[in-house]
matplotlib code that plots the C-alpha trace (Angstrom):
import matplotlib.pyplot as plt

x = [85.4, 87.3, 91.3, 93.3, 90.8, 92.6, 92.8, 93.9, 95.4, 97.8, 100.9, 100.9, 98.5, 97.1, 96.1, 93.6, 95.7, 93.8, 91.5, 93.2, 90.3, 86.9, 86.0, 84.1, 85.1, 86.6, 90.4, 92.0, 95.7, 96.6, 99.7, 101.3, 102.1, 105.0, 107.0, 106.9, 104.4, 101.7, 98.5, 95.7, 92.0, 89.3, 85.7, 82.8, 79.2, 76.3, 74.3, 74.5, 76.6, 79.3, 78.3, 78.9, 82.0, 83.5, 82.9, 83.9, 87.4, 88.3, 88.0, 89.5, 92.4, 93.0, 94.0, 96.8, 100.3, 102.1, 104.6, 102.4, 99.2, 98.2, 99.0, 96.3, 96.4, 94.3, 92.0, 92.3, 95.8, 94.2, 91.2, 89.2, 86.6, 84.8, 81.1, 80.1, 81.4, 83.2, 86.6, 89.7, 93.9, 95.9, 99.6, 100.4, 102.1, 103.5, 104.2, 100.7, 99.1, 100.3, 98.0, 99.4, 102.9, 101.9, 100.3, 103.1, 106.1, 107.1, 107.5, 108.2, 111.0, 109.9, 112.3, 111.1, 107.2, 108.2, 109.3, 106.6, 104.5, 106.5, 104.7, 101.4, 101.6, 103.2, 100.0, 97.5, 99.0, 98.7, 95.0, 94.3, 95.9, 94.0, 91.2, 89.9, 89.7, 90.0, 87.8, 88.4, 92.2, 93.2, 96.2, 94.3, 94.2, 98.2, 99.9, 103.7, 104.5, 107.3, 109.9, 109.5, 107.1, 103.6, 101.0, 97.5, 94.8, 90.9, 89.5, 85.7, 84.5, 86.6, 84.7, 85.7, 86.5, 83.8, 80.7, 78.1, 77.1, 79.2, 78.7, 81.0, 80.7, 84.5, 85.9, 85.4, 88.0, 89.8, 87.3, 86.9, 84.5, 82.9, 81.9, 81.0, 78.1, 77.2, 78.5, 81.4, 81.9, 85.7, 86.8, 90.6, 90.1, 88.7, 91.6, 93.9, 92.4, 92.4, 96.2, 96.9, 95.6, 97.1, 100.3, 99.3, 98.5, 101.7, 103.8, 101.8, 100.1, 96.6, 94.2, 94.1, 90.7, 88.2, 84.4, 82.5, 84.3, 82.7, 84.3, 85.8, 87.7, 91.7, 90.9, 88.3, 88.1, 85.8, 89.2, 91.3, 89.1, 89.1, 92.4, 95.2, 98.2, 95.8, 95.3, 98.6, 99.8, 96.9, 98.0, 101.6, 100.6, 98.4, 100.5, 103.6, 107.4, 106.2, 105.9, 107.4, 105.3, 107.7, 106.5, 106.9, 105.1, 102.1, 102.2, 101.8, 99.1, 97.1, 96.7, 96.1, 93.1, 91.8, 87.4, 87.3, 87.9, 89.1, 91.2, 93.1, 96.4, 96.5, 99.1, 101.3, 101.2, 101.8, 105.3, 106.7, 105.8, 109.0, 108.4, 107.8, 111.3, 113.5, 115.3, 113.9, 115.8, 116.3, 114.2, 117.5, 118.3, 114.0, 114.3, 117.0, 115.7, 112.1, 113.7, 115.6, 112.4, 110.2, 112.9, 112.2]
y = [98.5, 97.1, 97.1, 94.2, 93.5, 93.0, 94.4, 92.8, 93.5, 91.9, 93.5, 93.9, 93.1, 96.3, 95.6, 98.4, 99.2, 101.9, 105.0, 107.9, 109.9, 110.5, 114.0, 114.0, 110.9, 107.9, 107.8, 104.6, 104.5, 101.0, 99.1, 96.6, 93.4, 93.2, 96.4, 99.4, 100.9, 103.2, 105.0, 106.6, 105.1, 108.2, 106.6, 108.1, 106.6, 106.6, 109.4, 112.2, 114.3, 111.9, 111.1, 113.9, 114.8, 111.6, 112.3, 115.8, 114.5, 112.5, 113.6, 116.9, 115.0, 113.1, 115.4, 117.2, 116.4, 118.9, 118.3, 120.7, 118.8, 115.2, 112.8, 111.1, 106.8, 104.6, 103.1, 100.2, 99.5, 97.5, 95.2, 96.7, 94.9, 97.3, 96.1, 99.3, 102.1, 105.0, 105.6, 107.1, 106.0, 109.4, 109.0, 108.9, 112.2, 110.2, 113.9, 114.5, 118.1, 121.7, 122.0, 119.2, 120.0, 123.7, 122.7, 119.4, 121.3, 124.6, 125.8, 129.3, 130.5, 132.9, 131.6, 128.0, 129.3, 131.6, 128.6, 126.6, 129.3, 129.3, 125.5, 126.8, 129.7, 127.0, 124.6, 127.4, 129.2, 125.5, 124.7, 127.6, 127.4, 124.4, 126.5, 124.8, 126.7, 125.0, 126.9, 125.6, 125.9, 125.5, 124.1, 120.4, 120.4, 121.2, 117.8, 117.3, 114.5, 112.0, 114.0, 116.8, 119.1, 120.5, 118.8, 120.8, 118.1, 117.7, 118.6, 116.9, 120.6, 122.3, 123.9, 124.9, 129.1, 129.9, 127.9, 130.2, 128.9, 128.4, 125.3, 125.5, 127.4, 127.2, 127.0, 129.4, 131.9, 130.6, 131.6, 134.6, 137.5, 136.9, 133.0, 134.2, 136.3, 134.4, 136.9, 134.9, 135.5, 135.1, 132.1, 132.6, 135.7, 133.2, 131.0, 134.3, 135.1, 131.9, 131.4, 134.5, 133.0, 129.6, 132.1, 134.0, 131.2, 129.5, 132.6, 133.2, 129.7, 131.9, 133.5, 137.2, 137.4, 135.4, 135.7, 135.7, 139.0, 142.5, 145.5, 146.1, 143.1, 142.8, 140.5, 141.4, 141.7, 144.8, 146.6, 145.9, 147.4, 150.3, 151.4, 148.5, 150.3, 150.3, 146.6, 145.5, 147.4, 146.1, 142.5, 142.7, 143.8, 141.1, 138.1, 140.7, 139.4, 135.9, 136.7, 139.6, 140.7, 142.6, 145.4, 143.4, 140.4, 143.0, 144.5, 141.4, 140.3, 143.5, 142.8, 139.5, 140.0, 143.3, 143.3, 144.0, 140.5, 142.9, 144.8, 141.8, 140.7, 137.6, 135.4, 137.5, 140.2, 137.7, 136.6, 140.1, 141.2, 142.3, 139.3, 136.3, 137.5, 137.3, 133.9, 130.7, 127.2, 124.9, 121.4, 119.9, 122.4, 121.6, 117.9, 118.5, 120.7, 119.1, 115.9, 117.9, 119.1, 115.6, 114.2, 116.7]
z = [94.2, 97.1, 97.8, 96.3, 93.4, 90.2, 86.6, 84.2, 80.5, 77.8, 79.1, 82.9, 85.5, 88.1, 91.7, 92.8, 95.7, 98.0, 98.0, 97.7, 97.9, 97.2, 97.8, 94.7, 92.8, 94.0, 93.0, 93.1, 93.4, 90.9, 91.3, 88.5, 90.2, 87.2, 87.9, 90.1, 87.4, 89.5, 87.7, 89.1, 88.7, 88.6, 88.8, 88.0, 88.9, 86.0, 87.0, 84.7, 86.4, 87.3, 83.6, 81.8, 84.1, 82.9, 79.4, 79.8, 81.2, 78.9, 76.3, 77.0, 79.2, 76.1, 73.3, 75.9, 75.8, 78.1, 80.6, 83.2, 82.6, 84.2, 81.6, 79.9, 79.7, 77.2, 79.4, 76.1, 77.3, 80.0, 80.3, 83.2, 84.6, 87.0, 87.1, 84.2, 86.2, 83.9, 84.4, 83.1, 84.1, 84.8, 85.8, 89.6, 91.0, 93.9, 95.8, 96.3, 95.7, 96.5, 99.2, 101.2, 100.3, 101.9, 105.1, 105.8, 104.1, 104.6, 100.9, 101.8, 99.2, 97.1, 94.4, 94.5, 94.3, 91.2, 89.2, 90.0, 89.0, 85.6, 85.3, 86.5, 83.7, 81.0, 81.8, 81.7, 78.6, 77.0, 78.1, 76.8, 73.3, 72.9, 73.7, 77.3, 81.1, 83.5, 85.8, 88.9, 90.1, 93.5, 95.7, 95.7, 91.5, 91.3, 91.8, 91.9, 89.6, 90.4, 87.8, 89.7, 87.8, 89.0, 87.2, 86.5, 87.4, 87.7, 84.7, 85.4, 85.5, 82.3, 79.6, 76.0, 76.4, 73.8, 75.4, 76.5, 79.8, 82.4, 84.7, 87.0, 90.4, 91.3, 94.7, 97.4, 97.8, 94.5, 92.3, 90.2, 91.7, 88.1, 88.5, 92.4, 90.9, 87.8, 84.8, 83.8, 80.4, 79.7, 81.0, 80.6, 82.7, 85.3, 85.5, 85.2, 89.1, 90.1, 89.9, 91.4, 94.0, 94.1, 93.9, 96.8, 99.1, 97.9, 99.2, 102.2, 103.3, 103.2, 101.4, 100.3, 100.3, 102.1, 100.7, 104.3, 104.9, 105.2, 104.1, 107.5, 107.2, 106.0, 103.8, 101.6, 98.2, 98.2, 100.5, 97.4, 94.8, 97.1, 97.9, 96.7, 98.7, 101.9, 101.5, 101.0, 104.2, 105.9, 104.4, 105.6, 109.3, 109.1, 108.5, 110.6, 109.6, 108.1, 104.4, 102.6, 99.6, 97.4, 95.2, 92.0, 93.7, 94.7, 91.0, 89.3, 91.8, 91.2, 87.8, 88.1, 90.6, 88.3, 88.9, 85.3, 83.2, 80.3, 82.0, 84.0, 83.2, 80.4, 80.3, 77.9, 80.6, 83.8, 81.6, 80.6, 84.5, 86.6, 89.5, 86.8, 85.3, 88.4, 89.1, 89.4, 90.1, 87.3, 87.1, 88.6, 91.8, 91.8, 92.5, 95.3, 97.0, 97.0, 98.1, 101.1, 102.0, 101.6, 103.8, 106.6]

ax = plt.figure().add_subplot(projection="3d")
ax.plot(x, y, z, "-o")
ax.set_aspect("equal")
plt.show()
């Protein structure tokens, strides 16, 4: 697969433009020579873990339809000739992902993270309606599409919520302490944790809990189960007048990182919660002010 090859179907033509990555899977960023059309190429080789990722993928990617989720495109829209390989056509979110946006961008307004945690929760609260985790969410899978709104990507390791074993490991320091040790049971419990985190790191450009730590540590999960108050204090000192973690922000983390699957907050919980009820901007005061900030 090499830059500048071409696709080719009844109603535009695609140039394979560059590699945006290939972390795991190559993904191809696509051009149309016709308009200023843009999609995203995910390939995925024959072995039967790229194999049953693909299949996996698609076919949950392609029963969604949610403003918060990567949009799915008919692969038989185009004629693809791509020597056999396996892939699907996701829209281009031209912004790039969260983690990116983090690390190049200062995002630190506690009102702008809130309502993109409103789309996080809208996404999630959708995937699982149609009864899918995603089971491994982190800053890299939340794309910011090019109308604005944060797209939950990467579904190659999703599972149905009522499967009985889990395969995937997560990602370290994202994941539930429940995929860490291999009991995962409740998988929407799993991605409950693992967007508190996304919504941590988004408010403080860090972790809250880093799994190499010892129980001496600030930031271990083992402090929080512990004393909660102790490792919030400990939390702020840490990270001194950079991020302010307001009660309401540390209630609705506490339940959201609860040990006990059962016991965590669900999404009903994470709406009615005091912080996810204070203001957020509208999808138009969104756009500005992302475009203030890509011009930066």
């Amino acid at each position: 697969m090499c830059q500048g090859k071409k696709i080719f179907s009844a109603k535009e033509e695609l140039i394979l433009h560059k590699t945006i990555s290939s972390t795991k899977f190559p993904v191809i960023l696509a051009k149309s020579s016709q308009d200023s059309n843009e999609y995203i190429i995910k390939a995925f080789d024959n072995d039967s873990y790229s194999l049953s990722s693909y299949i996996r993928e698609k076919q949950i990617l392609s029963s969604f339809n949610h403003p918060n989720i990567i949009r799915y495109i008919p692969s038989n829209l185009f004629q693809i000739d791509m020597s056999s390989i396996n892939f699907i056509v996701i829209e281009y979110a031209p912004y790039g992902d969260f983690f990116n946006l983090l690390v190049q961008k200062n995002l630190l307004n506690e009102k702008l993270v809130r309502s993109f945690f409103h789309q996080i929760i809208r996404g999630l609260d959708y995937l699982h309606s149609q009864g899918i985790a995603h089971l491994d969410l982190k800053l890299e899978n939340l794309l910011l599409g090019k109308d604005f709104q944060l797209k939950i990507a990467d579904f190659d390791v999703a599972q149905n919520i009522n499967d009985e074993d889990l395969l995937s490991q997560g990602t370290e320091n994202y994941r539930a302490p429940e995929i860490q040790n291999g009991s995962c049971k409740n998988y929407e419990a799993a991605d409950i944790y693992s967007a508190g985190i996304c919504l941590f790191a988004l408010i403080a450009r860090a972790f809250p809990f880093l799994e190499e730590s010892n129980i001496k540590d600030i930031q271990s999960y083992n402090k929080f189960l512990q004393n909660k108050k102790a490792f919030w204090r400990g939390i702020q000192n840490l990270f001194e007048d950079r991020v302010f973690l307001s009660k309401s922000l540390k209630e609705l983390l506490n339940g959201m990182f609860d040990f006990d699957p059962k016991s965590r907050f669900n999404i009903k919980q994470i709406i009615k919660s005091k912080w996810y009820n204070e203001p957020i901007y509208s999808e138009k005061e969104i756009q500005i002010i992302i475009q203030k900030v890509l011009k930066c």
